[in-house]
TIMARKOL-292780 format. One line per field, with one value per residue (C-alpha): residue number from 1; residue in three letters; x, y, z. Coordinates in steps of 0.5 Angstrom, whole numbers. Layout:
num (NUM	...)
residuo (ALA	...)
X (X	...)
Y (Y	...)
Z (Z	...)
***
This chain:
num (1	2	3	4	5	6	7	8	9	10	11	12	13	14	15	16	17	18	19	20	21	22	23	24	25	26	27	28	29	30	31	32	33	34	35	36	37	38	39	40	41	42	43	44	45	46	47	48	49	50	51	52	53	54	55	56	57	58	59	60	61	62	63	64	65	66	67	68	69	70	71	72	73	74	75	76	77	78	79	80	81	82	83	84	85	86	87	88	89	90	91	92	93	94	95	96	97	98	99	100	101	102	103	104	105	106	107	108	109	110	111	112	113	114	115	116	117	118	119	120	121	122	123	124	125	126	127	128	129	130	131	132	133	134	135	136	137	138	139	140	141	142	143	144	145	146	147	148	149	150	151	152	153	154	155	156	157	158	159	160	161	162	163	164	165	166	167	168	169	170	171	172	173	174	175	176	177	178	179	180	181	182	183	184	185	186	187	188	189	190	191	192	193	194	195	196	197	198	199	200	201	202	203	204	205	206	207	208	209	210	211	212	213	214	215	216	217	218	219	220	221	222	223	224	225	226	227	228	229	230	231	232	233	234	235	236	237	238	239	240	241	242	243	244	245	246	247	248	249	250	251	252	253	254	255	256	257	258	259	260	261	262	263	264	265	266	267	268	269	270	271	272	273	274	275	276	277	278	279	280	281	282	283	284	285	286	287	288	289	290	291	292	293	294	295	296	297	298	299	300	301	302	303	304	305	306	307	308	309	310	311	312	313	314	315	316	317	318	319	320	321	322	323	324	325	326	327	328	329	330	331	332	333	334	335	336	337	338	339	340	341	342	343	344	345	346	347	348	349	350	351	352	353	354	355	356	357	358	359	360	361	362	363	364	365	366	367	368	369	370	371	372	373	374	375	376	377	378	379	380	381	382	383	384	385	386	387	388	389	390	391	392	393	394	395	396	397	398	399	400	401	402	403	404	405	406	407	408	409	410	411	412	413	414	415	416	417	418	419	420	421	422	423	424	425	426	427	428	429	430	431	432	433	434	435	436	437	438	439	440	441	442	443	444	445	446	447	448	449	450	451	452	453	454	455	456	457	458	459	460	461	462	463	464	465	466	467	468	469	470	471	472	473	474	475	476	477	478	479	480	481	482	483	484	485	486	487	488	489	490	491	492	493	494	495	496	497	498	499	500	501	502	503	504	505	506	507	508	509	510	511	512	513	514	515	516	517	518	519	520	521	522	523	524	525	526	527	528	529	530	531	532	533	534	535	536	537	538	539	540	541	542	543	544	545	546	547	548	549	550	551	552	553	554	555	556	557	558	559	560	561	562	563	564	565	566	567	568	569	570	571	572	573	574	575	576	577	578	579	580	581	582	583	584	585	586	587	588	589	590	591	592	593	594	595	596	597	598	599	600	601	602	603	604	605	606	607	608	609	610	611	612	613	614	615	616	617	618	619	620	621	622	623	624	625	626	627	628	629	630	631	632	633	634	635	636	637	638	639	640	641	642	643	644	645	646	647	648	649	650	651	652	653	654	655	656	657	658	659	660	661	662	663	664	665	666	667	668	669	670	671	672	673	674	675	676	677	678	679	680	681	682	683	684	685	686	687	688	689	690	691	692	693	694	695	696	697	698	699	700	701	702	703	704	705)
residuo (UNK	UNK	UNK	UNK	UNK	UNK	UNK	UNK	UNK	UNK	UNK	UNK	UNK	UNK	UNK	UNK	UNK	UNK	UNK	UNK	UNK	UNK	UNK	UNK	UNK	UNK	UNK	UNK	UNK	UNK	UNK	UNK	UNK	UNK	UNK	UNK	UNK	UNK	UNK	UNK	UNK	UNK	UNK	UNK	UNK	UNK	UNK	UNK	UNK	UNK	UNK	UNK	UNK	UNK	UNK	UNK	UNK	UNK	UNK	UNK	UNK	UNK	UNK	UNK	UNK	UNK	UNK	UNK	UNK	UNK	UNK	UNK	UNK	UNK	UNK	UNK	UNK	UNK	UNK	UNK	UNK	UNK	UNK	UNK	UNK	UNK	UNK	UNK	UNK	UNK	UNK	UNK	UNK	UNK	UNK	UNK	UNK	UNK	UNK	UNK	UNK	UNK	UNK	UNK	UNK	UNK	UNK	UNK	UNK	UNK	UNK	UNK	UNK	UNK	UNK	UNK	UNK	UNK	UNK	UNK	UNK	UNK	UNK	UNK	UNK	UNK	UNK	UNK	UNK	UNK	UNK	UNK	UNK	UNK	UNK	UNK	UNK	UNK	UNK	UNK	UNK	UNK	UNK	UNK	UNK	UNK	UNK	UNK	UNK	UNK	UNK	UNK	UNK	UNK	UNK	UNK	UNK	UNK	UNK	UNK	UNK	UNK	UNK	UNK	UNK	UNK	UNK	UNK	UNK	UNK	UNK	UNK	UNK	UNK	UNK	UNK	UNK	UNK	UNK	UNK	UNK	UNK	UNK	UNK	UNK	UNK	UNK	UNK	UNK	UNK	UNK	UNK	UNK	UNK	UNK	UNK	UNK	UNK	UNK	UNK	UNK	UNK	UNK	UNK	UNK	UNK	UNK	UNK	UNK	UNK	UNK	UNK	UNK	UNK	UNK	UNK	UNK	UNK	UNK	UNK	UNK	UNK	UNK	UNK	UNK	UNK	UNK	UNK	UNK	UNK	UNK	UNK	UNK	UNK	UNK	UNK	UNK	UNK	UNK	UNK	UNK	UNK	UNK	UNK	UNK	UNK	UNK	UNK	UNK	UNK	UNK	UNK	UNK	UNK	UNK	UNK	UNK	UNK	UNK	UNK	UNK	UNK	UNK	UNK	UNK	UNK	UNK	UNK	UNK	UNK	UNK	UNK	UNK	UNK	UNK	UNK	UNK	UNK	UNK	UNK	UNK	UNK	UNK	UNK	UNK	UNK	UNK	UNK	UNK	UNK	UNK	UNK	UNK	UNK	UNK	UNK	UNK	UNK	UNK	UNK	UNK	UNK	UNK	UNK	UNK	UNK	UNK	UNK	UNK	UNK	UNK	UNK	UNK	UNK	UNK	UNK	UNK	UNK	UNK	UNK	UNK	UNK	UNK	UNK	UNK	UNK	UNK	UNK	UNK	UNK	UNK	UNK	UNK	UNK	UNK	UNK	UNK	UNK	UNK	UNK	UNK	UNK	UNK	UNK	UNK	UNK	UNK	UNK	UNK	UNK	UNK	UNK	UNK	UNK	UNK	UNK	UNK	UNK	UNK	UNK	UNK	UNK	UNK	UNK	UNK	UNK	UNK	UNK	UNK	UNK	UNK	UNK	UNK	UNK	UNK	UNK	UNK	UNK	UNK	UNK	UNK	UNK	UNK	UNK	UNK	UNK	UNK	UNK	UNK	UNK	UNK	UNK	UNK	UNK	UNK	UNK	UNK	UNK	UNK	UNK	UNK	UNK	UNK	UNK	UNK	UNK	UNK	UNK	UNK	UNK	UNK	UNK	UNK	UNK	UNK	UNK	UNK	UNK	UNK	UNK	UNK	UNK	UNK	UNK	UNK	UNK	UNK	UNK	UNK	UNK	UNK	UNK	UNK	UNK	UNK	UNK	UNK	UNK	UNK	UNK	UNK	UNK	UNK	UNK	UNK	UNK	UNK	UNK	UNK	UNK	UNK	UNK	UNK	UNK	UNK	UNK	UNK	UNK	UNK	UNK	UNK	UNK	UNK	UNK	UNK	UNK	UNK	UNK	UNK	UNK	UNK	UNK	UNK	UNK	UNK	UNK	UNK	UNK	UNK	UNK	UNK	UNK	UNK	UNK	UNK	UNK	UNK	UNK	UNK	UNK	UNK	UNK	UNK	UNK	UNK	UNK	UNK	UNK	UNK	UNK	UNK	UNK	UNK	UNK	UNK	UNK	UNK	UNK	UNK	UNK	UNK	UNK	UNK	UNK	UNK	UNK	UNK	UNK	UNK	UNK	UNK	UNK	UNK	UNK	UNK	UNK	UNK	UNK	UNK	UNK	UNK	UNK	UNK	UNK	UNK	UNK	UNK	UNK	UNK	UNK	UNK	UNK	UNK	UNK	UNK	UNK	UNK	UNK	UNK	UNK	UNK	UNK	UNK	UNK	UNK	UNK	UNK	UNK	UNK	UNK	UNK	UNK	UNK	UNK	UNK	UNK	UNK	UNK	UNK	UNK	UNK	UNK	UNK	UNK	UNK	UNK	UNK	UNK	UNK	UNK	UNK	UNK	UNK	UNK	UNK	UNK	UNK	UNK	UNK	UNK	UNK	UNK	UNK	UNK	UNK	UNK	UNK	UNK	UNK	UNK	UNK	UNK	UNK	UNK	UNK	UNK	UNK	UNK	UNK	UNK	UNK	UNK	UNK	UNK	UNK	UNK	UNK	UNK	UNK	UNK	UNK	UNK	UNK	UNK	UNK	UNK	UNK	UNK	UNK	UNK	UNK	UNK	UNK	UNK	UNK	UNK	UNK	UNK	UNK	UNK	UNK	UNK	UNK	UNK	UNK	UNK	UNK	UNK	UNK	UNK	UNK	UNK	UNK	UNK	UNK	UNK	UNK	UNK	UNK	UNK	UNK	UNK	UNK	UNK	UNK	UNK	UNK	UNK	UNK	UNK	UNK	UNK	UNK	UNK	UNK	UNK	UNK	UNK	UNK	UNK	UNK	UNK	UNK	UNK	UNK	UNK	UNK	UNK	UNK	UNK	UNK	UNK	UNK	UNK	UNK	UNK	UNK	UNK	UNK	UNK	UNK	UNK	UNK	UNK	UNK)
X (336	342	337	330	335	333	341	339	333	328	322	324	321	321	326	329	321	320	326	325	316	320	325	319	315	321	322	314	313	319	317	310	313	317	312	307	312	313	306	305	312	309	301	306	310	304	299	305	306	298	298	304	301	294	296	300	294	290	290	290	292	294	291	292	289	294	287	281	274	270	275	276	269	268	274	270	262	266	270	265	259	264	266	259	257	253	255	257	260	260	262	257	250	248	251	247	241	241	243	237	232	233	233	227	231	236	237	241	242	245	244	237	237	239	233	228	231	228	222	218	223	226	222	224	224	221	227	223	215	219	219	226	222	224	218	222	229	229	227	229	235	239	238	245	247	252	259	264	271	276	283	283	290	287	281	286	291	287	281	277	276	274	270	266	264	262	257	256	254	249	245	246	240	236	241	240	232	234	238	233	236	234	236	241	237	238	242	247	248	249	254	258	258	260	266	268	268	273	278	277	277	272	264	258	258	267	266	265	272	274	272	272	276	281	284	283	277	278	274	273	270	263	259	253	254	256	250	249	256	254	248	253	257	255	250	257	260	253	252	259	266	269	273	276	275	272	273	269	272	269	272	269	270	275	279	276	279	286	288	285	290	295	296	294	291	285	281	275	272	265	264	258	260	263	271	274	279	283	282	283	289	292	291	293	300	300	300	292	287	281	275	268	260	254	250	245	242	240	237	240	234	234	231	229	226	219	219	220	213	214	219	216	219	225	227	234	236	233	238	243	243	241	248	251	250	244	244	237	231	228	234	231	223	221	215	220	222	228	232	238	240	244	247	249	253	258	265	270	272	264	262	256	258	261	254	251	255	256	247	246	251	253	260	260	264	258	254	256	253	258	258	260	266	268	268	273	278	279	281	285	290	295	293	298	295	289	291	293	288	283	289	288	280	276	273	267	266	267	262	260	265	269	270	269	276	280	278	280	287	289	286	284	291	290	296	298	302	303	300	300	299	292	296	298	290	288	293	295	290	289	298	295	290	294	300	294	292	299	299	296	290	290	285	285	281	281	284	283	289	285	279	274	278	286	284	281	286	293	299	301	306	301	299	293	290	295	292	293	290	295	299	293	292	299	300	294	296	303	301	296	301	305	300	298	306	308	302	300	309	310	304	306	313	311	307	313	317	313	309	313	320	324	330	335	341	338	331	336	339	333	331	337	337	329	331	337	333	328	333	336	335	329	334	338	332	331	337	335	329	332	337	332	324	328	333	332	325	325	320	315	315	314	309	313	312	304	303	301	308	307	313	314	315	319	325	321	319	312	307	308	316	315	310	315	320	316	313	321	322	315	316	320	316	310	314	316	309	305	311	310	302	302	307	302	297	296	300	293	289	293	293	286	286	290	286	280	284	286	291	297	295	287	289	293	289	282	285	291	292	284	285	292	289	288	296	298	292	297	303	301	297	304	308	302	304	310	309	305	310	315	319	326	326	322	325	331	326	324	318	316	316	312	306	299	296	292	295	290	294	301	305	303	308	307	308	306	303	310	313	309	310	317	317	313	317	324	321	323	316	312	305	308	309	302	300	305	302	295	298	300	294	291	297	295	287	289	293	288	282	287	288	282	279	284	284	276	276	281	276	272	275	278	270	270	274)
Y (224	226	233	229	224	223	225	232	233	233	228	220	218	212	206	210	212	204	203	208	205	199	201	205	199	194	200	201	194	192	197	195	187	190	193	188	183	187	188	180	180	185	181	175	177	180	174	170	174	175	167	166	171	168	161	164	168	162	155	150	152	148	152	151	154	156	153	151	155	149	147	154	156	147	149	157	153	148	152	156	151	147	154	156	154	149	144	136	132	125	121	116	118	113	119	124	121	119	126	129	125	126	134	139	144	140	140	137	131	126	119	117	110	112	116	112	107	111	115	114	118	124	128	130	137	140	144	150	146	139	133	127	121	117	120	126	125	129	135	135	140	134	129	126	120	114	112	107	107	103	103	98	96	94	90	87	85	83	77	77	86	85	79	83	89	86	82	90	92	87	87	95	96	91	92	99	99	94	99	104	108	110	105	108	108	103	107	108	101	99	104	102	94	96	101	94	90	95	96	87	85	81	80	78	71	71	75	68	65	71	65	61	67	69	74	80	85	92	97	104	112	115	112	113	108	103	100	98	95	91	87	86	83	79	77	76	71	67	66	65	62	67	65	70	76	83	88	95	101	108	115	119	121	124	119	114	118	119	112	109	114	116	110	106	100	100	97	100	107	108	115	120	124	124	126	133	136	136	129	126	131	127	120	122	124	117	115	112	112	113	108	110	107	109	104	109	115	118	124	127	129	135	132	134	130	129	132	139	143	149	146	142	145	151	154	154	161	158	154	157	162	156	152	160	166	165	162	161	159	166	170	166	167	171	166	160	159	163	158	156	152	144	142	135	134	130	131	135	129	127	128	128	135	137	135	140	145	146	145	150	155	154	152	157	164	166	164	167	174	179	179	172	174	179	174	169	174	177	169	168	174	178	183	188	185	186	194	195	194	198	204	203	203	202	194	196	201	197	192	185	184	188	183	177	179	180	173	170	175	174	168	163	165	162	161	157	153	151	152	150	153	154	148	144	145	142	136	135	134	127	129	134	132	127	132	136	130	129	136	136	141	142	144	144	150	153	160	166	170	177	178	183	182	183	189	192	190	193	189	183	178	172	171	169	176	180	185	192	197	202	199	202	209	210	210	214	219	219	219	224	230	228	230	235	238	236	238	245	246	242	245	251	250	248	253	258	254	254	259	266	264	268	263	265	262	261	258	254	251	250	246	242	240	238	233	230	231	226	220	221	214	214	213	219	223	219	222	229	228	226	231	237	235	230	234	241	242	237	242	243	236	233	237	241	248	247	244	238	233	226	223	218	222	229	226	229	221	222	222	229	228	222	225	232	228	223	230	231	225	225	233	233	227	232	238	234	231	238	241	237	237	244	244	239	244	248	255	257	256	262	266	266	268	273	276	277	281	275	277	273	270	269	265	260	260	259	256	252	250	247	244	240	238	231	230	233	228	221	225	226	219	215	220	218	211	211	215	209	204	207	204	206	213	212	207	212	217	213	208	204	196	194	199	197	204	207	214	221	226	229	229	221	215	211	205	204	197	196	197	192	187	188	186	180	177	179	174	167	164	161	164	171	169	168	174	179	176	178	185	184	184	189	194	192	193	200	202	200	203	210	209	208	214	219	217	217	225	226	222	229	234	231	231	239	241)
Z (36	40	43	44	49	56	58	55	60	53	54	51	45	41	44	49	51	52	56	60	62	63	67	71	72	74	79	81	81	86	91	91	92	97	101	100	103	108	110	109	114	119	119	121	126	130	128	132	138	139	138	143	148	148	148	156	157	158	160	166	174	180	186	193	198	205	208	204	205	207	213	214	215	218	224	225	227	230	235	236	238	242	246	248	255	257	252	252	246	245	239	243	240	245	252	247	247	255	256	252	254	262	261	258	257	253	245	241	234	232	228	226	228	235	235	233	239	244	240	247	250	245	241	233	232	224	221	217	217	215	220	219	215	209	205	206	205	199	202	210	211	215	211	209	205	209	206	207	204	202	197	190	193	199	194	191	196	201	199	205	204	198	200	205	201	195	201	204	197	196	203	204	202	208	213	213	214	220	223	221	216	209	204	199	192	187	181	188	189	183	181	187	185	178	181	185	179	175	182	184	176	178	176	181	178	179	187	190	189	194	199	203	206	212	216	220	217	221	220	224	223	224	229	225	220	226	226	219	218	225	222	214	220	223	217	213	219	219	211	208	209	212	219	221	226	224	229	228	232	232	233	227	220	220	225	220	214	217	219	213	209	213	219	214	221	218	211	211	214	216	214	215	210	203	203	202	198	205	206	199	199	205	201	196	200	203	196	198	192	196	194	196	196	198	204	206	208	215	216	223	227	232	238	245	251	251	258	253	252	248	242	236	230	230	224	221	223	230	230	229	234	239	237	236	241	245	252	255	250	252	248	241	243	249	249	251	258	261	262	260	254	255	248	247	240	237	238	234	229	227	220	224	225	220	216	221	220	213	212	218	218	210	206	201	205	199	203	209	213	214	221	221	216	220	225	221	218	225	228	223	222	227	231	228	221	223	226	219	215	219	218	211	212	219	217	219	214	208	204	205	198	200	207	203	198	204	207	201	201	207	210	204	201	194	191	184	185	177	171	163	157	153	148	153	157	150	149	156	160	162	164	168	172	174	177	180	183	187	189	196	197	190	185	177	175	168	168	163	167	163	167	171	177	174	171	178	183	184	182	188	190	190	182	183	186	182	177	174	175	179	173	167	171	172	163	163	168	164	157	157	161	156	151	155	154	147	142	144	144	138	133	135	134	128	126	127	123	116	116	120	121	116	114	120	123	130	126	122	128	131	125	126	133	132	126	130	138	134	133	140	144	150	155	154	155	162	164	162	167	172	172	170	172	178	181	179	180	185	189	184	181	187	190	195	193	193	199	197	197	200	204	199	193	196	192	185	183	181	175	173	172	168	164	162	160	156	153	151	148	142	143	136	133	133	131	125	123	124	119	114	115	114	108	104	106	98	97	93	100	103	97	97	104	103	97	101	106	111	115	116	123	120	114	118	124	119	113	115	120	120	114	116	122	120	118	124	129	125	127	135	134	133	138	143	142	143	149	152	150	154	159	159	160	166	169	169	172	178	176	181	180	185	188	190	191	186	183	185	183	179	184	187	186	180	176	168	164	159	167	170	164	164	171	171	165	169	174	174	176	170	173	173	165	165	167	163	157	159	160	154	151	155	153	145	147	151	144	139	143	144	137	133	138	136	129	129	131	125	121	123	122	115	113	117	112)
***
């Protein structure tokens, strides 16, 4: 029994045989339970990071815009109406009217009320074939609905406010077609009482108890509107209680808006346009809560005086160029008169021309010609900014996108203020928009931080245009040098070392150095580049020696220094993986070679090394990998932190994704957190699509052979 033990080397048998399977199964079973627990450890921990990077890499922006588009493009017509020669403003339509009827060659527009009181004397012109009428509100280029405003506070606090507009509501619709306007529909009206009855607390059949009533009712803004909130004036004076005084002021929209909310000497604003982001941010500063009802709607007519015989109808490019640009009506038509163009318009402070601008001219910088964005980047930037963008590129060689994108850049300049998670986006939203709603100029737009336009932009101070393409080019760049370098060294390496090496003491100190150069820190090989491929070869790394070196990066700190040294650091990792690829290879497999006459190089070439290809491809898979993770060796070699332009070449600046996502999480704003975790997914999305590349041409060549 004692020579068939499992001490004695012989095969166990009987009890000792049973023992020995069970111990052997205790042991397989262990490491098969630690290697599931591992894998289940691994798919958590990744599922987590992927769960907390997503849930950063989208949600909820505060957006504010240095100036916003709309009054941007407003401020640019605007200045260039009011600058042309010729022209008279008003923001009395009654002096535009006169003005127009006693001149031929005068054009001009304004309230439709004040055309219809002097129709024997002023001509309505059709824009694009459609004459201003209430059959065609719907369709005329210029119609427009009318407003009043006011404050729940000051519903609220001030009976006899809340009094008139309930009466304003009720008898909108005649009053209008008594000043002649278009009454505002019947949905529109309705709409408004019931937004009155959730800011009073009260019903239609409880609005009376608000009178009898007394005080001031002040009331100023758009001159358009005037005339209907006259006539709801006075009707309120003759038919109710009330026995206080109503003064209506004018002086715009705008002007309207700004004393309702900011002065805070009025209680209501007429308004001949709905209220902007700029001027619902300016109330909401003031701590004011705009409320808004719809009274009617106007259609502002073009007009010329009855003495002009060559203008019916003018098209909206006609319009354009008669308001901007043209001098004489011959300039437009060479069949109309030679004679200068008189322009008779509301002032800067009319909604009237705010209305006109934003339908002729557009609201949208979409929607604007290339030459009218060129005109307002040029207005609203230095001219040495302006010298140095054409330094960059002559502006004038450059595409309708490509001048939109530097309008919003240098001109609009979004900027995010604050921003939330995608759980926070979810759960908090209400929270949101109220903080969002403090913020002035401000917008709430749901954001995916991983879009077209960060994945082409380079990187950026301002998060909300910032991106990573200089970023992913430059890990490119790097990894595939250090591709270049390592596998063709580190194959060849290893095929010395296994198949031609005869056992030496130089190849067994060689053999040392590799095992133990694979366990050595990254930073130490960020050293060894800096002293070797930085300094030492300084010339040639950085371009000197072949004519090519640009000033910034004469230093040595470029591409082709960061690759070699990353070649260095996944050399052995490939010299250690290719060898053991190599050695799985069957001993059998070369004797047949051999004995069919092969030599030794033709066995290894045509046997060998085919037949290891796909063990030696998961070696340099997982060098390459780590390679494009890599970021303190290069940080040591010189990486660039902050770079906008794109690398072209070996010997050019660079920056790489792990770097750039270092330096967006070090940074103390939570917007740059944003985007460090779509860098990350994008790293994790370059990664997988290297990877599963590489190993689908392993996949081949295992099938080849």
């Amino acid at each position: 029994m004692a020579a068939n033990s499992h001490d004695n080397g012989a095969f166990p048998q009987g009890e000792n045989y049973t023992s020995f399977v069970r111990k052997r199964r205790r042991t397989g079973t262990f490491f098969r339970r630690l290697f599931l627990a591992a894998t289940v450890l691994g798919i958590v921990i990744l599922t987590v990071l992927i769960l907390d990077v997503t849930n950063n890499a989208f949600g909820y922006v505060a957006v504010q815009n240095r100036i916003d588009p709309e009054t941007l493009i407003d401020r640019y017509y605007k200045s260039q109406m009011l600058a042309m020669p010729r022209t008279l403003t008003s923001e009395d339509d009654v002096v535009l009217a006169d003005g127009i009827a006693a001149r031929p060659g005068a054009i001009g527009f304004f309230g439709y009320a004040y055309y219809q009181e002097r129709a024997e004397t002023l001509r309505a012109l059709a824009i694009d074939d459609i004459a201003p009428s209430a059959e065609t509100a719907d369709e005329y280029l210029l119609a427009r609905p009318l407003f009043i405003y006011t404050s729940q506070r000051l519903l609220q606090q001030r009976p006899q406010v809340a009094a008139f507009v309930d009466f304003y509501l009720n008898n909108a619709a005649s009053a209008a077609e008594e000043a002649g306007y278009f009454p505002a529909s019947e949905a529109d009206l309705a709409e408004g009482r019931q937004l009155w009855e959730r800011a009073t607390g009260l019903t239609a059949s409880t609005a009376g108890n608000l009178l009898p009533a007394s005080g001031a009712i002040r009331v100023a803004g758009s001159s358009t509107v005037q005339p209907i909130t006259r006539r709801v004036a006075e009707r309120f004076q003759a038919e109710t209680s009330f026995t206080g005084e109503i003064t209506i002021a004018g002086g715009g929209t705008l002007a309207g808006f700004e004393r309702l909310c900011r002065v805070q000497d009025i209680d209501i604003a007429d308004a001949s346009r709905a209220m902007e982001r700029p001027d619902l941010a300016l109330c909401r500063s003031n701590r004011v809560e705009p409320i808004s009802f719809e009274v009617g709607a106007d259609a502002i007519p073009v007009v010329v005086s009855q003495q002009n015989d060559f203008l019916t109808s003018v098209t909206r490019d006609q319009l354009r160029q008669i308001f901007i640009g043209a001098e004489r009506w011959s300039d437009i038509d060479p069949n109309w008169p030679d004679a200068p163009i008189l322009r008779f318009i509301p002032g800067a402070d009319s909604g009237t021309l705010d209305f006109f601008v934003a339908q002729v001219f557009g609201d949208s910088l979409d929607d604007l010609p290339r030459e009218d964005l060129l005109a307002i980047l040029a207005a609203n930037i230095s001219a040495g900014r302006l010298r140095a963008l054409n330094a960059e590129r002559p502006l004038q060689d450059r595409s309708s996108e490509e001048i939109y994108d530097l309008v919003i850049i240098e001109v609009v300049r979004p900027n995010i203020v604050e921003s939330w998670s995608l759980l926070e986006s979810i759960f908090e939203l209400d929270a949101i928009e109220a903080e969002v709603a403090s913020i002035p100029n401000a917008s709430l737009e749901f954001r995916s931080w991983i879009t077209w336009d960060f994945l082409t932009s380079p990187q950026s101070s301002n998060p909300a245009v910032a991106g990573v393409l200089t970023a992913i080019l430059g890990s490119l760049w790097v990894t595939l040098i250090a591709f270049l370098v390592s596998v063709p060294l580190g194959v060849g390496a290893a095929t010395y070392l296994e198949e031609f090496s005869k056992g030496s003491k130089l190849d067994g100190l060689i053999e040392t150095n590799i095992n133990n150069l694979a366990g050595v820190p990254s930073i130490i090989y960020g050293m060894l580049g800096l002293a070797v491929f930085v300094r030492f070869f300084g010339q040639i790394t950085s371009g000197i020696a072949f004519g090519v070196a640009d000033p910034s990066t004469a230093n040595g700190r470029t591409i082709l220094s960061a690759g070699l040294t990353l070649g260095l650091l996944i050399l052995p990792l490939v010299i250690i993986n290719a060898r053991e690829a190599i050695r799985a290879v069957p001993k059998a497999l070369r004797e047949a070679a051999y004995g069919l006459g092969a030599t030794k190089w033709q066995t290894v070439w045509s046997h060998v090394l085919p037949y290891s290809i796909s063990g030696i491809l998961t070696g340099v898979i997982l060098s390459v990998s780590r390679a494009f993770g890599e970021t303190a060796p290069l940080i040591v070699v010189g990486v660039s932190t902050f770079i906008v332009v794109n690398p072209d070449s070996p010997f050019a600046k660079f920056t790489t994704l792990p770097v750039q996502i270092y330096q967006w999480t070090s940074r103390p704003q939570e917007e740059f957190q944003r985007l460090a975790a779509a860098g990350i997914l994008v790293l994790l999305v370059l990664l997988l699509t290297v990877n599963a590349t590489a190993i689908i041409l392993r996949n081949r060549f295992s099938r080849r052979y």
